[in-house]
C-alpha positions in Angstrom: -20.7 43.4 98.4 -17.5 45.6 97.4 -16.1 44.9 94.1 -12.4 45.3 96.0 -10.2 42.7 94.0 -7.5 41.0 95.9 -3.4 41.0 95.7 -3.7 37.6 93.7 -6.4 38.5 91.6 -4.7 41.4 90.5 -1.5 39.7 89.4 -3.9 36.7 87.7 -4.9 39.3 85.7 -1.8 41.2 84.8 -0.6 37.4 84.0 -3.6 37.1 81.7 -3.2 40.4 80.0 0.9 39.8 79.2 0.2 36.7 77.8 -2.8 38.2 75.6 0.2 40.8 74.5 2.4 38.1 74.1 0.0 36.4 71.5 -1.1 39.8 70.0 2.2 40.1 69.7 3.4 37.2 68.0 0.8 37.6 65.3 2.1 40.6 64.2 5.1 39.5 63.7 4.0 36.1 61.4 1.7 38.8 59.5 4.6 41.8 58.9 7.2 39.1 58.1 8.2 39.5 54.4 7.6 35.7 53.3 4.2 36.0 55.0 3.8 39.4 52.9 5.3 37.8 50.0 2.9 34.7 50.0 0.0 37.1 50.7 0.6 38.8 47.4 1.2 35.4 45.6 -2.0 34.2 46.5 -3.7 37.3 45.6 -1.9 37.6 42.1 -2.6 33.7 41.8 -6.6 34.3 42.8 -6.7 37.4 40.1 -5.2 35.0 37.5 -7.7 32.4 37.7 -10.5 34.7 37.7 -9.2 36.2 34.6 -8.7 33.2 33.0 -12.1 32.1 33.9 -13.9 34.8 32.8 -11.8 34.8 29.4 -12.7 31.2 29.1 -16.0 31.5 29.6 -15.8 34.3 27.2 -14.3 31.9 24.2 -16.7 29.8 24.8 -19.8 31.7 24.1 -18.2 33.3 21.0 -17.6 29.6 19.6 -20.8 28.6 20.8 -22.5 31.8 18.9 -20.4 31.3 15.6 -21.2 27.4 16.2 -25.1 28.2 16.4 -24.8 30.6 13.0 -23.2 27.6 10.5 -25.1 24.6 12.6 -29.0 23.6 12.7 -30.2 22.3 16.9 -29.9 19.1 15.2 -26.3 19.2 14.3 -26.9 19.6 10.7 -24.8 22.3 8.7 -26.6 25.5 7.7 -25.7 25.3 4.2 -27.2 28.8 3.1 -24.1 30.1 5.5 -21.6 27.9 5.2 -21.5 27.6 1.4 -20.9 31.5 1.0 -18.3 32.0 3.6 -16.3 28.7 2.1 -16.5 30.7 -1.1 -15.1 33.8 0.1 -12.2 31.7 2.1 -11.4 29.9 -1.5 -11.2 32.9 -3.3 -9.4 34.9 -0.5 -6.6 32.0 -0.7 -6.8 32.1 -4.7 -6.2 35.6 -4.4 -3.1 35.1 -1.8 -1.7 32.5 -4.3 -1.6 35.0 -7.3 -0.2 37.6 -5.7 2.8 35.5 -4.2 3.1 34.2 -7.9 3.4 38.2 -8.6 6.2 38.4 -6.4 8.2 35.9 -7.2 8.3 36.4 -11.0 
């Protein structure tokens, strides 16, 4: 059989390749067009956010749950051989503060 391809066949596919271009075409256009740049950026800035803000909340959250687990028992009972020290220091620390704004203002 010969692979010879006919008038109409020809211009079928010359129709079929312009309207391939057409489409091709027409894409680029929505993708360079400065509000589809524009909104590309947005969403990437918006995606980079929320993974930030993830990470840093995720972050938080283990340092409370560490700081938690050093003044609390499991059981939810206060570790008093901890907490009884550091309430010290943060009385005497305000004491402290007290005095020496007395200081200043006599």
């Amino acid at each position: 059989m010969s692979d010879a391809r006919t008038p109409a066949q020809i211009e079928a596919d010359i129709v079929r390749r312009r309207d391939q271009l057409a489409e091709t075409l027409d894409e680029i256009g929505v993708r360079m067009h400065p509000k589809t740049i524009i909104g590309d950026a947005k969403a990437k800035v918006a995606s980079t956010v929320d993974q930030t803000a993830g990470r840093a909340f995720v972050a938080v959250n283990r340092a409370v749950t560490d700081v938690k687990a050093r003044f609390v028992h499991h059981d939810g009972a206060p570790r008093l051989e901890r907490v009884v020290p550091v309430a010290l220091a943060v009385v005497g620390l305000v004491g402290l503060l007290a005095l020496t704004a007395r200081k200043r203002k006599a």
